[in-house]
N, CA, C and O atoms as a Maestro MAE file, in Angstrom:
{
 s_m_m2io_version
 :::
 2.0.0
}

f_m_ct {
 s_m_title
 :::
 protein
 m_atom[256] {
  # First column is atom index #
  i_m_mmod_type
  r_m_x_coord
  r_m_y_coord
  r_m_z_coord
  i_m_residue_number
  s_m_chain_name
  s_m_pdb_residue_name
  s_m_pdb_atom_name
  i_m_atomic_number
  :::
  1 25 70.584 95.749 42.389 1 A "UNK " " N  " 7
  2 3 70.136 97.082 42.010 1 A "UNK " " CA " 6
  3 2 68.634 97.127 41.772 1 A "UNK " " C  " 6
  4 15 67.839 98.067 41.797 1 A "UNK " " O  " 8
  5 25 68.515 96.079 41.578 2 A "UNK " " N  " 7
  6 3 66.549 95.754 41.032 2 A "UNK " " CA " 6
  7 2 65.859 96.440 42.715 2 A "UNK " " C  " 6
  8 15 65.098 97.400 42.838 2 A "UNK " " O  " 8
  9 25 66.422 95.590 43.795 3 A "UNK " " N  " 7
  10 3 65.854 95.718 44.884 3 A "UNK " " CA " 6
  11 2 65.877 97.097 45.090 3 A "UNK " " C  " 6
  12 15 64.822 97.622 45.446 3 A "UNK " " O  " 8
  13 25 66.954 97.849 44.924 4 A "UNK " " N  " 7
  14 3 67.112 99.450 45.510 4 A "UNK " " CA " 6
  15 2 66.782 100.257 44.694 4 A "UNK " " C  " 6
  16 15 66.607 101.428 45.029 4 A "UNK " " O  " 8
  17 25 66.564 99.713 43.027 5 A "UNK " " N  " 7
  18 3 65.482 100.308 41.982 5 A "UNK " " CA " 6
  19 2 64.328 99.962 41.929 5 A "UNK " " C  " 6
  20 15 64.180 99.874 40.710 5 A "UNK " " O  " 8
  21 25 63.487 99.726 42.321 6 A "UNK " " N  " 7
  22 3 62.330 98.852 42.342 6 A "UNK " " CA " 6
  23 2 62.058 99.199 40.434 6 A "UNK " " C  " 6
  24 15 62.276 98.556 39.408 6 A "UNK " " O  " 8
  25 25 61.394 100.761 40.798 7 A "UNK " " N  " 7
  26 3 60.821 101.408 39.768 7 A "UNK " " CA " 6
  27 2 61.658 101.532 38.474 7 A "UNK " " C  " 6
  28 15 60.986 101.846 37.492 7 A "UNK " " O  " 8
  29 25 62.993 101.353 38.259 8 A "UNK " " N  " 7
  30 3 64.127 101.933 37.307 8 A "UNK " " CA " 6
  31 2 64.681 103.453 38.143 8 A "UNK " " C  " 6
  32 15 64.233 103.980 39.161 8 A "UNK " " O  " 8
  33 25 65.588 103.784 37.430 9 A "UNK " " N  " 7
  34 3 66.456 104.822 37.733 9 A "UNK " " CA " 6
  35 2 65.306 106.142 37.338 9 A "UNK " " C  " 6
  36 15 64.737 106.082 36.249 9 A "UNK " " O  " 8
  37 25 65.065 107.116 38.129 10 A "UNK " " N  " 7
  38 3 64.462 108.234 38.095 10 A "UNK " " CA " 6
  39 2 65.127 109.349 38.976 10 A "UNK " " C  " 6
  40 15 64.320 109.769 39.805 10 A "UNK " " O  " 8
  41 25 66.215 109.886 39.038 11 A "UNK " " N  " 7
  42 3 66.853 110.703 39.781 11 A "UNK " " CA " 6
  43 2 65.493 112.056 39.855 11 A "UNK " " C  " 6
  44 15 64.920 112.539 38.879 11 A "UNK " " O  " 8
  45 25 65.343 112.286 40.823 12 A "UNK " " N  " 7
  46 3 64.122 113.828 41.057 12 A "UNK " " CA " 6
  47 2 65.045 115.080 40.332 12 A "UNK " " C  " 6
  48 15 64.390 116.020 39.881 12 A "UNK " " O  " 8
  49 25 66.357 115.128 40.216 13 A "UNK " " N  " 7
  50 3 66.693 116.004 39.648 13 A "UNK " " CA " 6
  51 2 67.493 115.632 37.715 13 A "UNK " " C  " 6
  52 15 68.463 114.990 37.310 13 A "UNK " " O  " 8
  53 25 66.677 116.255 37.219 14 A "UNK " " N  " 7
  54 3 67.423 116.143 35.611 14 A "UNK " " CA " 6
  55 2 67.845 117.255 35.610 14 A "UNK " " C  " 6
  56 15 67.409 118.304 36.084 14 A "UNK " " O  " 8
  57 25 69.377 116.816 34.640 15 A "UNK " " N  " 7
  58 3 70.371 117.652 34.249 15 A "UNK " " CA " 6
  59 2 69.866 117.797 32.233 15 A "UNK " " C  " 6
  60 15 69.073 117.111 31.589 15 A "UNK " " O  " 8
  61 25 70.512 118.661 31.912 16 A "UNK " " N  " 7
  62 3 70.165 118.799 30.268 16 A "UNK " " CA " 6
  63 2 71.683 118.001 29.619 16 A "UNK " " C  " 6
  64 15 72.846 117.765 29.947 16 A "UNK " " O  " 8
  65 25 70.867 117.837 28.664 17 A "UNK " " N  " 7
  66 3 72.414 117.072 27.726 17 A "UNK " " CA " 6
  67 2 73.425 117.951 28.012 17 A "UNK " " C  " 6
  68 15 74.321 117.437 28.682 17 A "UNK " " O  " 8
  69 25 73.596 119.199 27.706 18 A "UNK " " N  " 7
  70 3 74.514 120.367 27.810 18 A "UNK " " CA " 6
  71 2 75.370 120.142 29.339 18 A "UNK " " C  " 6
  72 15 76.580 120.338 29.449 18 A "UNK " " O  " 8
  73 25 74.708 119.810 30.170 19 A "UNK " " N  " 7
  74 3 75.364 119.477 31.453 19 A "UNK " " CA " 6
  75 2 75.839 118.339 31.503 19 A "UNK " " C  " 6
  76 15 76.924 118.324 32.084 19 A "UNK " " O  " 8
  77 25 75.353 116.967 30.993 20 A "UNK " " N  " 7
  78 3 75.997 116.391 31.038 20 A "UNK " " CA " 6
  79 2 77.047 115.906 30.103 20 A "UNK " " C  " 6
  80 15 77.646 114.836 30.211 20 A "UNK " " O  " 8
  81 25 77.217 116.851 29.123 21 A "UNK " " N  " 7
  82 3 78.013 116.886 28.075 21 A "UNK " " CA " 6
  83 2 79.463 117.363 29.147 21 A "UNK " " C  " 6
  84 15 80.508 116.747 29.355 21 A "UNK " " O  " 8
  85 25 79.103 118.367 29.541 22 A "UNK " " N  " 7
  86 3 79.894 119.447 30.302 22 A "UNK " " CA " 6
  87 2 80.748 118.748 31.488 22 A "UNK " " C  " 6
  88 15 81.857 119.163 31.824 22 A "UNK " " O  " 8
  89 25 79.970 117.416 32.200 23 A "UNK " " N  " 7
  90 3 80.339 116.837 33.559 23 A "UNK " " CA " 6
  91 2 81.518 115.912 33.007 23 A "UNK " " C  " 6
  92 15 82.528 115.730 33.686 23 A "UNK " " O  " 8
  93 25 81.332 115.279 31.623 24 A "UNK " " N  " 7
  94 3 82.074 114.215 31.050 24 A "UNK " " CA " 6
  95 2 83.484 115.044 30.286 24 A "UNK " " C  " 6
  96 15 84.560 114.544 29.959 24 A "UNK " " O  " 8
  97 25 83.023 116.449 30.158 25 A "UNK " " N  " 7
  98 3 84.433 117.055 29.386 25 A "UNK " " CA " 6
  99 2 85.210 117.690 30.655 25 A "UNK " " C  " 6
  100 15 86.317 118.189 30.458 25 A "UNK " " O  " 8
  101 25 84.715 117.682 31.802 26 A "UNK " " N  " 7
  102 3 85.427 118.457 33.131 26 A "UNK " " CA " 6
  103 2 85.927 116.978 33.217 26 A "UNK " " C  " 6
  104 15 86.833 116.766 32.411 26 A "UNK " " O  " 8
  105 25 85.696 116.261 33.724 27 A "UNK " " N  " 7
  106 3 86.280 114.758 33.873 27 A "UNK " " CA " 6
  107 2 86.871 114.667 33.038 27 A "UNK " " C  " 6
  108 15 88.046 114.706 33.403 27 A "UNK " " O  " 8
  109 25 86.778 114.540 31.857 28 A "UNK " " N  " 7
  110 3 88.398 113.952 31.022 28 A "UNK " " CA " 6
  111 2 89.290 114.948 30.659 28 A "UNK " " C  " 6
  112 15 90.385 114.643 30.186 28 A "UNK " " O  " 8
  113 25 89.018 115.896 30.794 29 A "UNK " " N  " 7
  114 3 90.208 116.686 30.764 29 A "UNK " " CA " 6
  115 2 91.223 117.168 31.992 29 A "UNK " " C  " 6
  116 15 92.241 117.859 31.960 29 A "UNK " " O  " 8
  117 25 90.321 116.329 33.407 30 A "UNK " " N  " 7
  118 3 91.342 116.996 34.747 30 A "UNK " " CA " 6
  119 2 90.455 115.949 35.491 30 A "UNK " " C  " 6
  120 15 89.444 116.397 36.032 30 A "UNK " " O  " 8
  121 25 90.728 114.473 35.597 31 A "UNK " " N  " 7
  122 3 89.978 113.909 36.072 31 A "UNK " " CA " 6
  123 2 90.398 113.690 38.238 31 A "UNK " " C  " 6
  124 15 89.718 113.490 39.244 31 A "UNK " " O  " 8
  125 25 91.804 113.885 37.935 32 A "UNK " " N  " 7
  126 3 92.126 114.072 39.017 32 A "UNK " " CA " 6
  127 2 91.687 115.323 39.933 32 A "UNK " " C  " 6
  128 15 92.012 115.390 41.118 32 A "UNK " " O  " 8
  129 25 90.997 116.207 39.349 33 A "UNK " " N  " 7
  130 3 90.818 117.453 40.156 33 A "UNK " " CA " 6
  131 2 89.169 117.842 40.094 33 A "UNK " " C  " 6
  132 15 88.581 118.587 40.879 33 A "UNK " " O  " 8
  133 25 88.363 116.835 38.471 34 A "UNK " " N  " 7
  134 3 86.997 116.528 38.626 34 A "UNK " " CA " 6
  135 2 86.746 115.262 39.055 34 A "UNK " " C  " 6
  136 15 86.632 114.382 38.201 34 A "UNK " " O  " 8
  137 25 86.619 114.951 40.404 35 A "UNK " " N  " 7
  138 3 86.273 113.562 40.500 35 A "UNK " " CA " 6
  139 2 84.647 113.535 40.622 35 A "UNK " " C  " 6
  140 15 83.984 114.447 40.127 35 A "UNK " " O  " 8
  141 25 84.073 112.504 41.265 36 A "UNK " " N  " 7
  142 3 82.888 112.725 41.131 36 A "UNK " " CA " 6
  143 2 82.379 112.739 42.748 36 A "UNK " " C  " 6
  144 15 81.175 112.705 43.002 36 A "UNK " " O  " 8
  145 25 83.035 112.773 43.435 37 A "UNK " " N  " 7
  146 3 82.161 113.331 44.509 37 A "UNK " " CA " 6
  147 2 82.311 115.665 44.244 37 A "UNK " " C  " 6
  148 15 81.563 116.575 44.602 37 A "UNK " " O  " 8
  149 25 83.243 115.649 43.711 38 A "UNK " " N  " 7
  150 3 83.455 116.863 43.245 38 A "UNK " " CA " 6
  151 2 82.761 117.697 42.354 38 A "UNK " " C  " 6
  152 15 82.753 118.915 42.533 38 A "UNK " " O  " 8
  153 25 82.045 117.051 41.201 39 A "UNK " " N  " 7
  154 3 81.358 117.101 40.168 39 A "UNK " " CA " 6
  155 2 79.789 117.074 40.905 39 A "UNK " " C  " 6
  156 15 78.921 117.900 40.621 39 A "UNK " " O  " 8
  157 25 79.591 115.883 41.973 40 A "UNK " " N  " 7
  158 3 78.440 115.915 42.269 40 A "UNK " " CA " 6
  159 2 77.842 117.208 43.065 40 A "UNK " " C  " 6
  160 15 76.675 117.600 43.051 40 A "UNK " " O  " 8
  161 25 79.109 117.841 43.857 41 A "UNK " " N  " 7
  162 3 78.927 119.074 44.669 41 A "UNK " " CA " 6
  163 2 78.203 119.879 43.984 41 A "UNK " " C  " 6
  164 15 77.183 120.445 44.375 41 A "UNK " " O  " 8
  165 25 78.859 119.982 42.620 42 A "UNK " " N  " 7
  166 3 79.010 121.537 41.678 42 A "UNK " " CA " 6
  167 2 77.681 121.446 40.802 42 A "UNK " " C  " 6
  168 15 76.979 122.428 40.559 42 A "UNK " " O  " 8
  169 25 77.440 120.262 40.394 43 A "UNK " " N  " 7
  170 3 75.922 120.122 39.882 43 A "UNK " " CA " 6
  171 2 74.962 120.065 40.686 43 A "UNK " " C  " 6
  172 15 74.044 120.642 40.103 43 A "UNK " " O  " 8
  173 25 74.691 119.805 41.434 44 A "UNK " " N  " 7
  174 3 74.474 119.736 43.114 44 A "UNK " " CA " 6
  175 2 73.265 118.161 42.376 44 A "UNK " " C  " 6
  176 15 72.039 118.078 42.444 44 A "UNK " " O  " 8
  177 25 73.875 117.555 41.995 45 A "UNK " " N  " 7
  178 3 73.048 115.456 42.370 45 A "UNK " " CA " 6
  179 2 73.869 114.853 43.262 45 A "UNK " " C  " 6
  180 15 74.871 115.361 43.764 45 A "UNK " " O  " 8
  181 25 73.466 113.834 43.445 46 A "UNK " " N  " 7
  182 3 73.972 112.355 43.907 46 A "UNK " " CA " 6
  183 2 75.384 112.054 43.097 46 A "UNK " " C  " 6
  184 15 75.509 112.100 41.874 46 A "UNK " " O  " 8
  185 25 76.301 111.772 43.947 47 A "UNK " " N  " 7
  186 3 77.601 111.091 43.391 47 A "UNK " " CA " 6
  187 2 77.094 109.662 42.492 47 A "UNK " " C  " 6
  188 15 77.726 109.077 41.612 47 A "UNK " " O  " 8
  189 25 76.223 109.457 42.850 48 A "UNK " " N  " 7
  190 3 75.311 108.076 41.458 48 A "UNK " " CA " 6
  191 2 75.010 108.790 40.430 48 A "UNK " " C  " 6
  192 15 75.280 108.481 39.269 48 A "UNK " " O  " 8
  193 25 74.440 109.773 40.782 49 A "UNK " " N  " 7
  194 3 74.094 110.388 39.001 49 A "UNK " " CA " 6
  195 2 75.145 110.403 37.832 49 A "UNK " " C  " 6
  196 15 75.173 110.020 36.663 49 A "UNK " " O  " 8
  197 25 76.411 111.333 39.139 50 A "UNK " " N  " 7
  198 3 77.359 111.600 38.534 50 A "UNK " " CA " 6
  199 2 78.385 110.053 37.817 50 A "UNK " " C  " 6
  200 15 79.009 109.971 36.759 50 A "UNK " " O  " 8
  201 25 78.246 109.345 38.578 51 A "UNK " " N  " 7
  202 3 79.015 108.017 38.172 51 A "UNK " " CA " 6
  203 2 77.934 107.558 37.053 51 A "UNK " " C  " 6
  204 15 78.574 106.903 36.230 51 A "UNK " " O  " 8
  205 25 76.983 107.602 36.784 52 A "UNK " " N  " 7
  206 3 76.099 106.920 35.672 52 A "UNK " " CA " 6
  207 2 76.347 108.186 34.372 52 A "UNK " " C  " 6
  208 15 76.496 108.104 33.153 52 A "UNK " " O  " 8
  209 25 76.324 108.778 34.871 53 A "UNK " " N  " 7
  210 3 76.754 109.790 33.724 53 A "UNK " " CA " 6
  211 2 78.232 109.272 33.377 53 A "UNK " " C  " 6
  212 15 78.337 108.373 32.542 53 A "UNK " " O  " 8
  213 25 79.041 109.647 33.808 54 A "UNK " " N  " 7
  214 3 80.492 109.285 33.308 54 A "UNK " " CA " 6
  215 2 80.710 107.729 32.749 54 A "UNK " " C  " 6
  216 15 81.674 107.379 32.068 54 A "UNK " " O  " 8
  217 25 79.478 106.763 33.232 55 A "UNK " " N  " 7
  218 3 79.724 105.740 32.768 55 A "UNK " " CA " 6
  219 2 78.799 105.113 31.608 55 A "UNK " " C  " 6
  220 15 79.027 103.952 31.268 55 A "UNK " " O  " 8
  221 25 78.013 105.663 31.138 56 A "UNK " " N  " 7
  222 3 76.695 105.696 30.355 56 A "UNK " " CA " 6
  223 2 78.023 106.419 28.894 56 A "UNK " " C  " 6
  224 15 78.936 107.242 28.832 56 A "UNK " " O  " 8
  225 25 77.325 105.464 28.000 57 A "UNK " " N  " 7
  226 3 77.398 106.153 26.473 57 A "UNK " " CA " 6
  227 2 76.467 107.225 26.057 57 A "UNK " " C  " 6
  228 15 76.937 108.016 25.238 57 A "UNK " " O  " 8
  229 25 75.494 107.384 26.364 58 A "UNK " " N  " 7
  230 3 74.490 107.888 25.719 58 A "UNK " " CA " 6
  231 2 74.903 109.370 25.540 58 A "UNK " " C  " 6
  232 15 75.474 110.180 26.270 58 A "UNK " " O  " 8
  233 25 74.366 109.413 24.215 59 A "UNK " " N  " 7
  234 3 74.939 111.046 23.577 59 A "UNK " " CA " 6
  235 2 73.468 111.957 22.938 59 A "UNK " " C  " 6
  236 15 73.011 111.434 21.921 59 A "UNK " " O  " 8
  237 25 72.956 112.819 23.269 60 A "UNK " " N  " 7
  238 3 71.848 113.808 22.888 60 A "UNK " " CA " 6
  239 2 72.051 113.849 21.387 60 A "UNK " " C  " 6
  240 15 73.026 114.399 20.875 60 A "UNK " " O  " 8
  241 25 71.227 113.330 20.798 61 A "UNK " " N  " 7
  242 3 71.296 113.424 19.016 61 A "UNK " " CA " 6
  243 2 70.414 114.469 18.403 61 A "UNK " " C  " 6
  244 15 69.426 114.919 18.983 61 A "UNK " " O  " 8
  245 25 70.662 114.704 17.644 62 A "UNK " " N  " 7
  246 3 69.867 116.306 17.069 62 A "UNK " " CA " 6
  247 2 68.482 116.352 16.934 62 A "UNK " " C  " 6
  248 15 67.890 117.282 16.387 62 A "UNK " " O  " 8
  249 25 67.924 115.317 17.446 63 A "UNK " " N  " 7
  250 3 65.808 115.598 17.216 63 A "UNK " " CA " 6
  251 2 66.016 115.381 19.014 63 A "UNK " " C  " 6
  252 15 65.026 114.894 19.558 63 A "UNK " " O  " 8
  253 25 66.776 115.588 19.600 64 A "UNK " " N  " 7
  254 3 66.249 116.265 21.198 64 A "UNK " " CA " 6
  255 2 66.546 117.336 21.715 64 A "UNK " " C  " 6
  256 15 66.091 117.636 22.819 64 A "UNK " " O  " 8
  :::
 }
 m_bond[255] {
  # First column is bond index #
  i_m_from
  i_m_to
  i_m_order
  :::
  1 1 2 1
  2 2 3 1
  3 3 4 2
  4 3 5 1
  5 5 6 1
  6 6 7 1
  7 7 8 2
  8 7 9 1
  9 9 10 1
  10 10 11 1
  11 11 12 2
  12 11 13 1
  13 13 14 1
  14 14 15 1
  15 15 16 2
  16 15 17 1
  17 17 18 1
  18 18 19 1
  19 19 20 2
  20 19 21 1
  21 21 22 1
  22 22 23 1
  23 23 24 2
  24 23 25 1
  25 25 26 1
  26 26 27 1
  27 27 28 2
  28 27 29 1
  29 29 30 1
  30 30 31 1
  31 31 32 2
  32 31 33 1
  33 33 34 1
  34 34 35 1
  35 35 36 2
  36 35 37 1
  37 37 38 1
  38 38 39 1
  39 39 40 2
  40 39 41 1
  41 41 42 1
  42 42 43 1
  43 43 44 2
  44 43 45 1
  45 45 46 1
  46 46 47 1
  47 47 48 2
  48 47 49 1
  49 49 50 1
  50 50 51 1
  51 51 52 2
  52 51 53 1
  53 53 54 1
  54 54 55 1
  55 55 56 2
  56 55 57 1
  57 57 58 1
  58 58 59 1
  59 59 60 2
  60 59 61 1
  61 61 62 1
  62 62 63 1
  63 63 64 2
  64 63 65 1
  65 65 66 1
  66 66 67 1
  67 67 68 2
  68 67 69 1
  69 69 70 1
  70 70 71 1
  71 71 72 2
  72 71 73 1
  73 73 74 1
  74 74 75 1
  75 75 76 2
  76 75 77 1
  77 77 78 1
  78 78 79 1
  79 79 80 2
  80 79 81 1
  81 81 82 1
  82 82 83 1
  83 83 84 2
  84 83 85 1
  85 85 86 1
  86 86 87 1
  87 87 88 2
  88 87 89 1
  89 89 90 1
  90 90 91 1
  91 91 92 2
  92 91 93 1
  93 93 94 1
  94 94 95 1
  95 95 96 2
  96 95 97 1
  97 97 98 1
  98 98 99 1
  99 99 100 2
  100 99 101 1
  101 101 102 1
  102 102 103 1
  103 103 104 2
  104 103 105 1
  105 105 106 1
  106 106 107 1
  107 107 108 2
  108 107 109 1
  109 109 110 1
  110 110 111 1
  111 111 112 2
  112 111 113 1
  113 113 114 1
  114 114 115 1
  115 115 116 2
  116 115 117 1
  117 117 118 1
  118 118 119 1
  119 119 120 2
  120 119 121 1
  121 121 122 1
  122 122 123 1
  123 123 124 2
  124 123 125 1
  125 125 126 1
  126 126 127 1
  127 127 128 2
  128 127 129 1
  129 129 130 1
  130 130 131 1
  131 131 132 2
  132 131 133 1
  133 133 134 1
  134 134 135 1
  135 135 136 2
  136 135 137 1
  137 137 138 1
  138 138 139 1
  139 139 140 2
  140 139 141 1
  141 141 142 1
  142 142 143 1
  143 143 144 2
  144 143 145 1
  145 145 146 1
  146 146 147 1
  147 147 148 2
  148 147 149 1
  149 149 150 1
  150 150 151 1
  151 151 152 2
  152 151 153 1
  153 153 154 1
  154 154 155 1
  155 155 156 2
  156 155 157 1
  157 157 158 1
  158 158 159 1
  159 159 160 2
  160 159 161 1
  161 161 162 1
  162 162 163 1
  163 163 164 2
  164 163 165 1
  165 165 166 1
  166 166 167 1
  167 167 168 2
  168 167 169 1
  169 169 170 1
  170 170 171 1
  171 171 172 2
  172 171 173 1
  173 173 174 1
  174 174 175 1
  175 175 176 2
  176 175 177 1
  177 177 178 1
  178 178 179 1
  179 179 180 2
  180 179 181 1
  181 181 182 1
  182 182 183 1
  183 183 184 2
  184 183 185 1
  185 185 186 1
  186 186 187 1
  187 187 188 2
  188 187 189 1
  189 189 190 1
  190 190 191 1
  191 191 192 2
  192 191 193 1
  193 193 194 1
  194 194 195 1
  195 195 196 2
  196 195 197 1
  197 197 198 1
  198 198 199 1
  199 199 200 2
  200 199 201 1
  201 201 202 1
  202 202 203 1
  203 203 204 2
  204 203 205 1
  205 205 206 1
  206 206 207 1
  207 207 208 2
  208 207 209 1
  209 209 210 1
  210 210 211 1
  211 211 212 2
  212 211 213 1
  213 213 214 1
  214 214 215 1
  215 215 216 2
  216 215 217 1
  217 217 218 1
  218 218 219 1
  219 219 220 2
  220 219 221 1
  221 221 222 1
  222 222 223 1
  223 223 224 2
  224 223 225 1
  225 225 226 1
  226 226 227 1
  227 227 228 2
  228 227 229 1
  229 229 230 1
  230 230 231 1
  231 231 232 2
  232 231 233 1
  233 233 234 1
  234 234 235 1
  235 235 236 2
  236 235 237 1
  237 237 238 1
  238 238 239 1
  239 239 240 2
  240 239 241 1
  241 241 242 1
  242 242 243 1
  243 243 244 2
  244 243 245 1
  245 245 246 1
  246 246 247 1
  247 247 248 2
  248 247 249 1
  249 249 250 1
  250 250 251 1
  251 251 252 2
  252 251 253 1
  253 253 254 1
  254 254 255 1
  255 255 256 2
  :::
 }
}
């Protein structure tokens, strides 16, 4: 991943916490019908975004 990241992860498109709050509650509540090439459509990123999102802990804490 180093090689195909050189720089680190910088997707050209950012989503807001609110969205990705939103991508992780469509997924667990109907994961069979949000998958993530599905999810990636509707947000319109990369099916990577969408898989780093669903697989990432990280949660927006109240000073952002």
């Amino acid at each position: 991943l180093k090689e195909k990241f050189k720089e680190g992860w910088n997707p050209p498109k950012k989503l807001s916490p609110d969205a990705i709050e939103g991508i992780r509650h469509l997924h667990q509540v109907a994961p069979e019908q949000f998958t993530t090439p599905v999810l990636a459509e509707q947000f319109k990123v990369s099916p990577e975004a969408i898989r780093r999102i669903l697989k990432s802990k990280w949660r927006a804490s109240d000073k952002e």
